[in-house]
PADREN-170258 format. One record per residue: residue number from 1; residue in three letters; x, y negated, z negated of N, C-alpha, C in turn. Coordinates in nm, 4 decimals, decimal comma. Layout:
REM residues N
SITE     k     r       n.c1       n.c2       n.c3      ca.c1      ca.c2      ca.c3       c.c1       c.c2       c.c3
SITE   NUM   ALA          X          Y          Z          X          Y          Z          X          Y          Z
...
REM end
This chain:
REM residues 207
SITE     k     r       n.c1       n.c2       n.c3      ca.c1      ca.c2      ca.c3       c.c1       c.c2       c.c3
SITE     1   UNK    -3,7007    -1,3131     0,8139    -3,5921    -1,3044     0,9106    -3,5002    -1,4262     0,8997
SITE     2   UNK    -3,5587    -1,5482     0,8668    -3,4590    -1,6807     0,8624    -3,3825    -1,6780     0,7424
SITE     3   UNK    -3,4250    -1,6053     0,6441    -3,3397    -1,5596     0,5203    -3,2232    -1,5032     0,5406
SITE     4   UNK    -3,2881    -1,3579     0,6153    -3,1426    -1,2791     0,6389    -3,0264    -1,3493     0,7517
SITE     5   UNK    -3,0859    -1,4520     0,7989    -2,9848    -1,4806     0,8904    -2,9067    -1,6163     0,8574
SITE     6   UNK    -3,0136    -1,6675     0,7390    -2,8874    -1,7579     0,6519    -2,8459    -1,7945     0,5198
SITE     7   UNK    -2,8802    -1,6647     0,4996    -2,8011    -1,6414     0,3534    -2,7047    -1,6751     0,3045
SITE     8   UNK    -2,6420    -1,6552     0,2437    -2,5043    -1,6633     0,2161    -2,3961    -1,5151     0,1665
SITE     9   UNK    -2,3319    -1,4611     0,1632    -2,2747    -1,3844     0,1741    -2,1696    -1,3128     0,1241
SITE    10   UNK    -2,1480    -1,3249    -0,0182    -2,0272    -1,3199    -0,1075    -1,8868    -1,2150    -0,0286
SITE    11   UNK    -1,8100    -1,2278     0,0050    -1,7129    -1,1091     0,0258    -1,7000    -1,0346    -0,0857
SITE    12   UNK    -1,7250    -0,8880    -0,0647    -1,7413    -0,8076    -0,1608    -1,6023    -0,7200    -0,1831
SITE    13   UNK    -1,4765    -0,7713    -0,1212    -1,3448    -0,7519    -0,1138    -1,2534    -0,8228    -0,1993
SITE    14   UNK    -1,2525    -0,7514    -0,3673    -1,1891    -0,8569    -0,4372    -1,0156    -0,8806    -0,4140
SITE    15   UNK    -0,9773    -1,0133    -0,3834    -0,8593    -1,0128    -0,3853    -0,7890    -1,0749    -0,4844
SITE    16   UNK    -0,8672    -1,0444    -0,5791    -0,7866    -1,1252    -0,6998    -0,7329    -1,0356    -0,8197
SITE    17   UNK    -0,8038    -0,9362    -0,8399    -0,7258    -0,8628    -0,9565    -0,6922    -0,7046    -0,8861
SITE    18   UNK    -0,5472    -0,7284    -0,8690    -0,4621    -0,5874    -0,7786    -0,4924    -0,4303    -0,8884
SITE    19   UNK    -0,5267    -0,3867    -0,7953    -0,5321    -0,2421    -0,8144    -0,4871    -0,1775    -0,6586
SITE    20   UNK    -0,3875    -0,0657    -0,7347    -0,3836     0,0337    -0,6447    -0,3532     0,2134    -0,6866
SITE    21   UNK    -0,4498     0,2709    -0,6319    -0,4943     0,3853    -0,6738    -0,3419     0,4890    -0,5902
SITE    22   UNK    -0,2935     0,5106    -0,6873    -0,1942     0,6368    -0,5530    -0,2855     0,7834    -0,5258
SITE    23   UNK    -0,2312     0,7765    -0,4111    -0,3190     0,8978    -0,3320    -0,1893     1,0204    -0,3355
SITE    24   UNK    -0,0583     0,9591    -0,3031    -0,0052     1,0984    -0,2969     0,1566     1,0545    -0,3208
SITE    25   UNK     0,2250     1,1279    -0,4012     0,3976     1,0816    -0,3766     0,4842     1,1484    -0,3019
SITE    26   UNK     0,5483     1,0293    -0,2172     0,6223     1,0797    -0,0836     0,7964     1,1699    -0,1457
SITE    27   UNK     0,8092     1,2404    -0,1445     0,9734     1,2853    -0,1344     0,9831     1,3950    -0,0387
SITE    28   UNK     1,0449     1,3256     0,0357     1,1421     1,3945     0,1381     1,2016     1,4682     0,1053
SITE    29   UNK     1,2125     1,6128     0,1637     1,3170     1,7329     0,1345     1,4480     1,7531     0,1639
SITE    30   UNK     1,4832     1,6208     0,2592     1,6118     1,6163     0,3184     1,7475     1,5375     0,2436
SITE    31   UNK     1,8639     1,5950     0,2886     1,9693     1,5190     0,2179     1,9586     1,3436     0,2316
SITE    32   UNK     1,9489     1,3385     0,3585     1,9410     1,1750     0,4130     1,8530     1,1284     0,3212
SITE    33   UNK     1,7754     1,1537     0,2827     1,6648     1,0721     0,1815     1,6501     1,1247     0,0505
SITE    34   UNK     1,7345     1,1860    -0,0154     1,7309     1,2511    -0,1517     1,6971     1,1599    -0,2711
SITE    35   UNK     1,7063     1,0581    -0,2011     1,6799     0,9449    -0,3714     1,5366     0,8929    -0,3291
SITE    36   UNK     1,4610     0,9483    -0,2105     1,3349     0,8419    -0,1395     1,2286     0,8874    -0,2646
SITE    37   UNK     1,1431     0,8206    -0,2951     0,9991     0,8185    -0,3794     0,9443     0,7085    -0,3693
SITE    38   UNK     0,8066     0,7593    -0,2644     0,7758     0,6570    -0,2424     0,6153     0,6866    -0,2444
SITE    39   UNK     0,5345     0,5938    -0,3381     0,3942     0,5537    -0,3726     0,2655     0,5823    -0,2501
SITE    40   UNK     0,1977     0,6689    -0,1953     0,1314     0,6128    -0,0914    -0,0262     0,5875    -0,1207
SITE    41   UNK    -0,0866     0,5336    -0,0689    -0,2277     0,5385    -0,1057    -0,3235     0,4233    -0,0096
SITE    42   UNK    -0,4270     0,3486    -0,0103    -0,4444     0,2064     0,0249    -0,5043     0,1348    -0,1286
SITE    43   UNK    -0,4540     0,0327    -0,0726    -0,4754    -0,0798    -0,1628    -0,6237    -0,1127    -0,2168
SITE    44   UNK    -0,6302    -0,0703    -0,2925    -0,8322    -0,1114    -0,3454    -0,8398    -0,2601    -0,3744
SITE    45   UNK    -0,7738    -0,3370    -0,4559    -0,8230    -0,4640    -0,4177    -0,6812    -0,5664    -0,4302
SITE    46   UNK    -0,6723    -0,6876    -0,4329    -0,6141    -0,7707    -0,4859    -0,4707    -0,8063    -0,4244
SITE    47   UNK    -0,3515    -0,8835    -0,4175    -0,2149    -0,8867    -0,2838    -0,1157    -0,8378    -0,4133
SITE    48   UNK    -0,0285    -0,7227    -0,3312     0,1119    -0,6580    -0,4296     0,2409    -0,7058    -0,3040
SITE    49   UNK     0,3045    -0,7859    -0,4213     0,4122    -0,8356    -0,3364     0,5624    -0,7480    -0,4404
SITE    50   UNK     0,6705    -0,7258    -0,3326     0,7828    -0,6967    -0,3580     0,8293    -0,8096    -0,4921
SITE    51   UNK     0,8939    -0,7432    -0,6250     0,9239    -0,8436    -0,7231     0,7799    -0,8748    -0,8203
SITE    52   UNK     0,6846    -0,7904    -0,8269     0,5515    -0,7828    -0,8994     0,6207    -0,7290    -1,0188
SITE    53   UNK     0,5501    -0,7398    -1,1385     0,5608    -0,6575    -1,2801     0,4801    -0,5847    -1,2166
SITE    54   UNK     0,4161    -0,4515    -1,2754     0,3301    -0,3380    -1,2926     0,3191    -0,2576    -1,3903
SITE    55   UNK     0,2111    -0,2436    -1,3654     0,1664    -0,0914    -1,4817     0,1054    -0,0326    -1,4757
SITE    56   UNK     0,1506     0,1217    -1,4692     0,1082     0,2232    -1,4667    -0,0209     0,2798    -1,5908
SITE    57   UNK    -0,1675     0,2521    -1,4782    -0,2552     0,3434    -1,5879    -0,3062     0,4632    -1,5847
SITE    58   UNK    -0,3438     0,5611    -1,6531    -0,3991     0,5383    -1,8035    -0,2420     0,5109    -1,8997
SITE    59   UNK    -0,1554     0,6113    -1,8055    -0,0038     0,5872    -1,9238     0,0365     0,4632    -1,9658
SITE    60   UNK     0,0230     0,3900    -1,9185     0,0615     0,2605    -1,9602     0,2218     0,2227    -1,9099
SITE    61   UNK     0,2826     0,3158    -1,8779     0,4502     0,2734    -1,8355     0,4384     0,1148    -1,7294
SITE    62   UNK     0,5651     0,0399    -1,7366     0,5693    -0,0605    -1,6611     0,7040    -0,0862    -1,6129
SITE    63   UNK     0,6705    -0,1518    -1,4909     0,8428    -0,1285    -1,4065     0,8086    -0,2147    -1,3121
SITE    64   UNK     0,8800    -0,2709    -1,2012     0,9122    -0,3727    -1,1035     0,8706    -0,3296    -0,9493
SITE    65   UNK     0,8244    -0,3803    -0,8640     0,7607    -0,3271    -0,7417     0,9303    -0,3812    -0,6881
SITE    66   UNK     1,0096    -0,2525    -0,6194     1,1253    -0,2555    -0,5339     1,0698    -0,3368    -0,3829
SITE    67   UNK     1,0034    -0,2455    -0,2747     0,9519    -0,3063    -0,1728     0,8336    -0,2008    -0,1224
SITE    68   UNK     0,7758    -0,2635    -0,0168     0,6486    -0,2260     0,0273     0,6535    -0,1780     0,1687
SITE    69   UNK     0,6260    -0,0627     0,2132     0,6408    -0,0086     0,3448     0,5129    -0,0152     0,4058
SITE    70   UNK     0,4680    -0,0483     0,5368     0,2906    -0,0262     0,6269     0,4129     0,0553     0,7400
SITE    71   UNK     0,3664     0,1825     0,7828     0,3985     0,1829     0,9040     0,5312     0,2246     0,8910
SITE    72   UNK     0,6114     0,2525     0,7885     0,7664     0,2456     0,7874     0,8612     0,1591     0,7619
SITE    73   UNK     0,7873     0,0461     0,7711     0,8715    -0,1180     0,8071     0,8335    -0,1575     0,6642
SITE    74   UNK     0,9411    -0,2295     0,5803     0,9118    -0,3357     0,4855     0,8176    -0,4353     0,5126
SITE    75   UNK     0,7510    -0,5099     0,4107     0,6434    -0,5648     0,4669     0,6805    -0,6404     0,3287
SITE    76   UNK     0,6486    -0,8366     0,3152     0,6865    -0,8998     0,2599     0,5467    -0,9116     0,0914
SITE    77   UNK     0,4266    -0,8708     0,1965     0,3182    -0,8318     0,1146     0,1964    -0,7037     0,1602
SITE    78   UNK     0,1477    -0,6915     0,0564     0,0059    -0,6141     0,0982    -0,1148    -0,6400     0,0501
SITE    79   UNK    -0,2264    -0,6176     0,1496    -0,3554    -0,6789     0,0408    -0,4504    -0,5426     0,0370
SITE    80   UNK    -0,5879    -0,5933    -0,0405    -0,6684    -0,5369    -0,0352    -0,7099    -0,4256     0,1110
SITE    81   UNK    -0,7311    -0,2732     0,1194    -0,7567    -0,2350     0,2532    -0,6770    -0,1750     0,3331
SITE    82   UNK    -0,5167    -0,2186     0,2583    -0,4225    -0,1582     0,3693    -0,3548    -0,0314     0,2977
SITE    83   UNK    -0,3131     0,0592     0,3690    -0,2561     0,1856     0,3378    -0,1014     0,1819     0,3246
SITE    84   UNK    -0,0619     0,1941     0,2555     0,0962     0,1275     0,1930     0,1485     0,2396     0,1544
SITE    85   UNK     0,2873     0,2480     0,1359     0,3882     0,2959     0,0323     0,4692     0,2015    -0,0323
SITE    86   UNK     0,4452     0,2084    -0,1724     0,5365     0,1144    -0,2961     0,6783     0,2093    -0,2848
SITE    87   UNK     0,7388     0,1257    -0,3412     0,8651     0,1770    -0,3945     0,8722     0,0798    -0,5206
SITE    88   UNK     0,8856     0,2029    -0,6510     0,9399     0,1044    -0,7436     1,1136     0,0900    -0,7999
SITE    89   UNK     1,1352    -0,0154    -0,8793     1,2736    -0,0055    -0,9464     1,3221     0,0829    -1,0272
SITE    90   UNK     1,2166     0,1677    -1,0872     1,2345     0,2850    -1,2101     1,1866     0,3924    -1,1608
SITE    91   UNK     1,2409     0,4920    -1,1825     1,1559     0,6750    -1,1492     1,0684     0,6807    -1,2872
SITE    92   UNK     0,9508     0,6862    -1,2542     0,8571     0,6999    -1,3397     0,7551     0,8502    -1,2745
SITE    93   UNK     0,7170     0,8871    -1,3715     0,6221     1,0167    -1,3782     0,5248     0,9336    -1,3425
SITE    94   UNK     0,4497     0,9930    -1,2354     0,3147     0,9202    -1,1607     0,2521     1,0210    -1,1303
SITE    95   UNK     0,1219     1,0448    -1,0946     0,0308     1,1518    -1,0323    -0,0634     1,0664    -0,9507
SITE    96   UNK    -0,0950     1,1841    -0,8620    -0,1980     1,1549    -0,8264    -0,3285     1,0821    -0,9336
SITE    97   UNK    -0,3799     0,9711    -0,8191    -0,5262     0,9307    -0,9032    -0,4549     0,8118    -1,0203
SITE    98   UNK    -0,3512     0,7977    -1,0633    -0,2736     0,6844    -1,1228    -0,3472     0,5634    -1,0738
SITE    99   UNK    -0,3790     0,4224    -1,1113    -0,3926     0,3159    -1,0994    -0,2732     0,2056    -1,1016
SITE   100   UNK    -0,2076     0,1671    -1,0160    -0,1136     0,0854    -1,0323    -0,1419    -0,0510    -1,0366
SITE   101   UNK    -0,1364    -0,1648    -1,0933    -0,2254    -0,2965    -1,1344    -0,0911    -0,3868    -1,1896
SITE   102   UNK    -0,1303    -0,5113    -1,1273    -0,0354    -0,5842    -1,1668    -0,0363    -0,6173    -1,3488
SITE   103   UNK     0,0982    -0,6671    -1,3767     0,1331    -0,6591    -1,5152     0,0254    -0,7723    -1,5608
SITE   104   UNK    -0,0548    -0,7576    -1,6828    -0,1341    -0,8512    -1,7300    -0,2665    -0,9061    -1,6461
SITE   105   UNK    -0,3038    -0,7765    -1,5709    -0,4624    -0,8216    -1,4958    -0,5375    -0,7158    -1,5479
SITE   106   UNK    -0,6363    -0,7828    -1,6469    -0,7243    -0,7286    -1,7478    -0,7666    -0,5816    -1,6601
SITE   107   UNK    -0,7909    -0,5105    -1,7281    -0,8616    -0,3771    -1,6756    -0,8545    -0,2548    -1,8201
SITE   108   UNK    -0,9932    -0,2190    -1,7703    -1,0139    -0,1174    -1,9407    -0,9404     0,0150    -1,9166
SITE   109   UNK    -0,9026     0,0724    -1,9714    -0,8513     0,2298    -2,0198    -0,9137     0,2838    -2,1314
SITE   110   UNK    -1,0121     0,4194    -2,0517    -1,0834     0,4186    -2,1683    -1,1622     0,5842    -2,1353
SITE   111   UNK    -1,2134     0,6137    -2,2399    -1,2444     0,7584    -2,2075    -1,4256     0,7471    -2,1971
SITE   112   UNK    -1,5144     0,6535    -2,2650    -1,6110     0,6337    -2,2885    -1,6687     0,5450    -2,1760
SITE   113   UNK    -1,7083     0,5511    -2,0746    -1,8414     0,5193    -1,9657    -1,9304     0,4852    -1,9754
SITE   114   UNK    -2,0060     0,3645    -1,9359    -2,1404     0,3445    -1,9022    -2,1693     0,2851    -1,7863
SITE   115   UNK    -2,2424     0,3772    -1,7544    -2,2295     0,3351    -1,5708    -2,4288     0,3761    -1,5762
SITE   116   UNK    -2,4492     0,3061    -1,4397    -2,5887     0,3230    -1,3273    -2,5779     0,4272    -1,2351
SITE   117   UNK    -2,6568     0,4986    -1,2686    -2,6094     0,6335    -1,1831    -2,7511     0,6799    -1,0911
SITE   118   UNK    -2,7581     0,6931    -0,9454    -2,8180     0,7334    -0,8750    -2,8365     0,8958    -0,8452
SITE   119   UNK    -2,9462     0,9774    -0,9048    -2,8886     1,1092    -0,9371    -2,9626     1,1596    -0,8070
SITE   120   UNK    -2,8336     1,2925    -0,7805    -2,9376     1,3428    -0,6157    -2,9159     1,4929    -0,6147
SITE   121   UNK    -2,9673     1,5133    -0,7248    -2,9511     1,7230    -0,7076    -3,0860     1,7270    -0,7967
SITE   122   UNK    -3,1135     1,8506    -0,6950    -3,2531     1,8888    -0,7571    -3,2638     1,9566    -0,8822
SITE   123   UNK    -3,1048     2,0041    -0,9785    -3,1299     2,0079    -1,0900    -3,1475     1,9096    -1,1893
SITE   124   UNK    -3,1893     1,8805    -1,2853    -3,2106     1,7821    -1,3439    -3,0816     1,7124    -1,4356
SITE   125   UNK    -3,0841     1,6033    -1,4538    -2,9631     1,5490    -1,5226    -3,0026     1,5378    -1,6634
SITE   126   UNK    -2,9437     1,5575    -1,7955    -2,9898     1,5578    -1,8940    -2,8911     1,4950    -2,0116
SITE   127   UNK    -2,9027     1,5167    -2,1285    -2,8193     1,4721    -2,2536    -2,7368     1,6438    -2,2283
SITE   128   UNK    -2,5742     1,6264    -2,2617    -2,5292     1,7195    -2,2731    -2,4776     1,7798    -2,1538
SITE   129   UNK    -2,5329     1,7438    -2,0150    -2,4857     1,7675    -1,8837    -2,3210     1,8164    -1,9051
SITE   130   UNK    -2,2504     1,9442    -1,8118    -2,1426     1,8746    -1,7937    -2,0873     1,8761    -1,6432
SITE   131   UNK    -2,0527     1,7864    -1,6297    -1,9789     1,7470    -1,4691    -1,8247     1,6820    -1,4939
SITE   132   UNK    -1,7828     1,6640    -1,3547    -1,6330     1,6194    -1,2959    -1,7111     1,4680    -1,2363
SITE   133   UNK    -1,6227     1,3818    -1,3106    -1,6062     1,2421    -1,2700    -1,4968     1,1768    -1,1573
SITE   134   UNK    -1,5541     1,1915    -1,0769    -1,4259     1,1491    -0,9730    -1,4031     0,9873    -0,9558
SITE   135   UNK    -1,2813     0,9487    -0,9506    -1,2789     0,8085    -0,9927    -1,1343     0,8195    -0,8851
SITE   136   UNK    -1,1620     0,7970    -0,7598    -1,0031     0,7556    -0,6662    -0,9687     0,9028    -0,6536
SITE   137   UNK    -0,8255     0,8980    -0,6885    -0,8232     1,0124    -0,6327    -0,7697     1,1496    -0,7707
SITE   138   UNK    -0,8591     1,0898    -0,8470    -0,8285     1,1177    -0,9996    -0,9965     1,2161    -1,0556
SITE   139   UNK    -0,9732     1,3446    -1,0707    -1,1226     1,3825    -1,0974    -1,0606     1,4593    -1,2391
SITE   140   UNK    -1,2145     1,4430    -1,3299    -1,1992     1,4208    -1,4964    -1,3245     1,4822    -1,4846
SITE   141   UNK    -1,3296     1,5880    -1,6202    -1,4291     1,6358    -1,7095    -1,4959     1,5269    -1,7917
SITE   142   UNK    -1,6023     1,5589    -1,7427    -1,7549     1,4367    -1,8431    -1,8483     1,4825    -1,9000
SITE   143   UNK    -1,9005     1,4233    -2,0069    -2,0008     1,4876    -2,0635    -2,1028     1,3726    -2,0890
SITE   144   UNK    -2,2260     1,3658    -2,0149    -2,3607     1,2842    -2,0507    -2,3853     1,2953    -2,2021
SITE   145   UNK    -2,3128     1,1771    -2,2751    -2,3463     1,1358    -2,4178    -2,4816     1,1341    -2,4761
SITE   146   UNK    -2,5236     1,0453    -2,3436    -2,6702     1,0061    -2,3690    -2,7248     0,8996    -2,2643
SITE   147   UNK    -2,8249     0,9220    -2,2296    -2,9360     0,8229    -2,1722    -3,0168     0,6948    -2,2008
SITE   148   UNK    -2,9501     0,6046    -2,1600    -2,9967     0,4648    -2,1906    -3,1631     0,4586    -2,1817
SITE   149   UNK    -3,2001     0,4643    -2,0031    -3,2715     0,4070    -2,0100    -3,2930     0,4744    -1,8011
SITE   150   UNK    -3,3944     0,4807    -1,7779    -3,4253     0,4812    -1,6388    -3,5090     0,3737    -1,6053
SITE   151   UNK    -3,4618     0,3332    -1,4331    -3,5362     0,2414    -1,4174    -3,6258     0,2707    -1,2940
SITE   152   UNK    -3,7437     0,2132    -1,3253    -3,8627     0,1981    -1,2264    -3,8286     0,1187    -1,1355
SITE   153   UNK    -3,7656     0,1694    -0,9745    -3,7583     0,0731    -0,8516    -3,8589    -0,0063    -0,8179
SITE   154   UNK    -3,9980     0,0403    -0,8649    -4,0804    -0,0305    -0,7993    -4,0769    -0,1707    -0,8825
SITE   155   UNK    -4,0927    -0,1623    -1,0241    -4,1223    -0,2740    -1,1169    -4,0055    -0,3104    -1,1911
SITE   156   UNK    -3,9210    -0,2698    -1,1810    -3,7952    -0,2275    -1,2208    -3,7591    -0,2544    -1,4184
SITE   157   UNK    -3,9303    -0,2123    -1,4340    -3,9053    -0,1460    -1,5709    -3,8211    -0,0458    -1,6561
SITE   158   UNK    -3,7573    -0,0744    -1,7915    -3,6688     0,0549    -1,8161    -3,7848     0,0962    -1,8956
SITE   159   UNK    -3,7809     0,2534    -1,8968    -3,8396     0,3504    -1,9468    -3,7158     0,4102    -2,0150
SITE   160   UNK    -3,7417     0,3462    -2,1811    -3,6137     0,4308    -2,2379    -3,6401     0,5871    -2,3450
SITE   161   UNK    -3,7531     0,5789    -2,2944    -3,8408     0,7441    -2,3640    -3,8104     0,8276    -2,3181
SITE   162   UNK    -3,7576     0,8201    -2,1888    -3,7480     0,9472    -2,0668    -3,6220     0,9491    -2,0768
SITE   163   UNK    -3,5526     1,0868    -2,0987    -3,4089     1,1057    -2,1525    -3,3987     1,2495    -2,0229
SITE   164   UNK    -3,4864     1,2433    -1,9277    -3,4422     1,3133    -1,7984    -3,4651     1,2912    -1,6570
SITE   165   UNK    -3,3263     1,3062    -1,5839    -3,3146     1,2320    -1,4601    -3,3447     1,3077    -1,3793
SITE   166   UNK    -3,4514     1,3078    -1,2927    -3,4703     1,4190    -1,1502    -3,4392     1,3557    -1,0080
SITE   167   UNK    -3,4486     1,4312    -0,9410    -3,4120     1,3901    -0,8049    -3,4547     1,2367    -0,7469
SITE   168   UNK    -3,3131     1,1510    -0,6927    -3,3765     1,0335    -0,6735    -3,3789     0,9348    -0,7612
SITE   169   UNK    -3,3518     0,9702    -0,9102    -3,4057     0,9021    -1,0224    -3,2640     0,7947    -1,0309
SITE   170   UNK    -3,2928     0,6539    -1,0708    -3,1700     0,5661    -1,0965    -3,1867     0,5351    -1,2747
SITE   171   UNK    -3,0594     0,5467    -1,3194    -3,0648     0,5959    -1,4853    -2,9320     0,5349    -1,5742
SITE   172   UNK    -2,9812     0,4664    -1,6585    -2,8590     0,4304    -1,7100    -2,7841     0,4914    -1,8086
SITE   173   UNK    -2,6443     0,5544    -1,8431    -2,5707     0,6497    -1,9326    -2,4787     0,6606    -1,9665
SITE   174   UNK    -2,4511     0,7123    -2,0556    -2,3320     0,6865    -2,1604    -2,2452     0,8551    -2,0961
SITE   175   UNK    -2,1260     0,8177    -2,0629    -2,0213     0,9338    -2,0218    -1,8937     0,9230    -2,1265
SITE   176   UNK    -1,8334     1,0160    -2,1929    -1,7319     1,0356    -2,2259    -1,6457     1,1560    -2,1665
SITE   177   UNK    -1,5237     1,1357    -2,0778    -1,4210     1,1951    -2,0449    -1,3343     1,2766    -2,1215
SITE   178   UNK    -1,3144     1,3537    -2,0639    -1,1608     1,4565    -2,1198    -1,0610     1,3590    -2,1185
SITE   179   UNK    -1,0018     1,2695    -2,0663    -0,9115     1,2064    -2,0614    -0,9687     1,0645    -2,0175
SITE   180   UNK    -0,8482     0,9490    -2,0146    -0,8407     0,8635    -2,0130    -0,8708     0,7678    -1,8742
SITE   181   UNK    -0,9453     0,7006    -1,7754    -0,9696     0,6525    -1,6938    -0,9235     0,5197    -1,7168
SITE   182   UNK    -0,8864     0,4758    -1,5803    -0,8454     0,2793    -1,5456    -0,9702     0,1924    -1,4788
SITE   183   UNK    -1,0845     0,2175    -1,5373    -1,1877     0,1332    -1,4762    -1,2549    -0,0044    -1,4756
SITE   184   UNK    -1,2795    -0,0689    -1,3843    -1,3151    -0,1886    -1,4242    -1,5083    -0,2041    -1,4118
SITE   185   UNK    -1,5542    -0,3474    -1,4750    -1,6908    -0,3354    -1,4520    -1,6884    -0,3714    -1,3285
SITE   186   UNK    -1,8535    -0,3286    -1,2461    -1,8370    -0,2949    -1,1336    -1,8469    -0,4248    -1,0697
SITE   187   UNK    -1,9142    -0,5190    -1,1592    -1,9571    -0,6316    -1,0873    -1,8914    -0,7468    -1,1085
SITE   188   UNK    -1,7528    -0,7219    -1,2023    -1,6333    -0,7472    -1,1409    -1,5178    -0,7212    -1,0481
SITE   189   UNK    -1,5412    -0,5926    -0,9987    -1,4240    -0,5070    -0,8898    -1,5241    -0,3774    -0,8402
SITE   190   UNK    -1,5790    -0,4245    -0,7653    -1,6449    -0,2820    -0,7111    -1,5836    -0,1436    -0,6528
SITE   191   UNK    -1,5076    -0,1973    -0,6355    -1,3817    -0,0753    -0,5275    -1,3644     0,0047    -0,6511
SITE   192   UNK    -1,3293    -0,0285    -0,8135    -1,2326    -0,0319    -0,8915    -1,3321     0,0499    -1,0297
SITE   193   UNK    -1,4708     0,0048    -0,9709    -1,5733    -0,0140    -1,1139    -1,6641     0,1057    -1,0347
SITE   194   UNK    -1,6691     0,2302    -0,9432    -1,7394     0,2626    -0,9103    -1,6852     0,4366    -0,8592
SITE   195   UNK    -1,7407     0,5615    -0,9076    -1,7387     0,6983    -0,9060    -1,8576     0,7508    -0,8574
SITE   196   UNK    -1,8122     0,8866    -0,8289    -1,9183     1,0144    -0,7980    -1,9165     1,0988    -0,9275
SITE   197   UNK    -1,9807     1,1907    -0,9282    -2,0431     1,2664    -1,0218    -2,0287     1,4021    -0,9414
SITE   198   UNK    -1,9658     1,5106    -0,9705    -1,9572     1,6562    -0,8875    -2,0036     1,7260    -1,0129
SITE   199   UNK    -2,0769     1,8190    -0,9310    -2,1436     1,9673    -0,9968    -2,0172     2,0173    -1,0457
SITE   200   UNK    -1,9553     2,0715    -1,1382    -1,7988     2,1744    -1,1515    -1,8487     2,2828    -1,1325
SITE   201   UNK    -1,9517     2,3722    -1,0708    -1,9684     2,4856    -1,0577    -1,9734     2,5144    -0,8999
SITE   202   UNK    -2,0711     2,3825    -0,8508    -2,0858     2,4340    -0,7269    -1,9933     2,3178    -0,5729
SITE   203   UNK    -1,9055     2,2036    -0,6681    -1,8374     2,1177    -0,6068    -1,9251     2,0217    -0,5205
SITE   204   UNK    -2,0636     2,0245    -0,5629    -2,1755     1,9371    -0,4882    -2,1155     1,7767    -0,5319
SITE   205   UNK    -2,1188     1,7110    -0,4834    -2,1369     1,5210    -0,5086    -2,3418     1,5541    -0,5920
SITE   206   UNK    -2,3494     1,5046    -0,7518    -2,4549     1,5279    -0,7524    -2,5157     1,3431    -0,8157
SITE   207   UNK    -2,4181     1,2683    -0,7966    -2,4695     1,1311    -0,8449    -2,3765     1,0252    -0,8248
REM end
């Protein structure tokens, strides 16, 4: 008990390398606002100020942050947590699930995965699996490459013989995507470095 109460405590809220995931793009149907496009989403980690470089991933396009709306109102910055609309300087093709990241803050683009995966469907997870990788608000076709290694919670031995995951089971694995993802490692950006796993048949969350 004197442990947990004086530990120490890392903030697990990175504010140092900006990401922001768009959730949805605003245009107004009306004359009064015919030129409006505007970014919405919240901020996953790091401060986006008006006058930022950016870049758009997986595409890679890059353009100038115009200004930042909370609430309607310009706002001089935004951080990690808050629910924003960007406006940028260029009309750029954006979608949903896009990663917007400041210009020159390392982050991978990449179709190939290896992630720790907590599996929770009573079918079994295997080599060859295929599922939907949801990553923000961006969901991608995956295919289980292959199986590292499972680990024993109790002893937290890897057992790399066992190439099948059952209910409960924590497992380490190789994913390759239909397309291109903006992910970071997790235990550098957790917000940023971290997905679900959906059934594509039955839309279950299965890891």
């Amino acid at each position: 008990l004197e442990h947990l109460e004086t530990v120490e405590v890392n903030n697990d809220i990175n504010f140092h390398s900006a990401r922001f995931p768009v959730q949805y793009i605003i245009r107004p149907q009306v004359d009064a606002l015919h030129d409006y496009r505007g970014y919405a989403g919240k901020v996953a980690s790091g401060v986006f100020k008006p006058g930022d470089s950016i870049d758009i991933l997986p595409a890679g396009t890059s353009s100038k942050i115009k200004s930042i709306e909370i609430g309607g109102k310009n706002v001089p910055q935004a951080f990690a947590q808050q629910s924003i609309t960007l406006h940028l300087e260029d009309d750029i093709d954006i979608s949903r699930g896009d990663i917007i990241t400041k210009k020159d803050n390392s982050i991978s683009v990449t179709q190939d995965v290896e992630a720790t995966v907590c599996w929770m469907n009573e079918r079994s997870l295997t080599i060859g699996s295929k599922l939907l990788l949801r990553h923000h608000g961006k969901t991608v076709k995956t295919l289980v490459k292959d199986v590292l290694y499972k680990l024993d919670v109790s002893t937290y031995d890897k057992k790399e013989e066992d190439k099948t995951i059952n209910l409960n089971e924590i497992a380490r694995i190789k994913l390759r995507t239909a397309s291109p993802i903006a992910i970071d490692n997790f235990s550098f950006n957790r917000t940023n470095g971290s997905f679900i796993l959906i059934d594509e048949n039955t839309n279950e969350t299965v890891g």
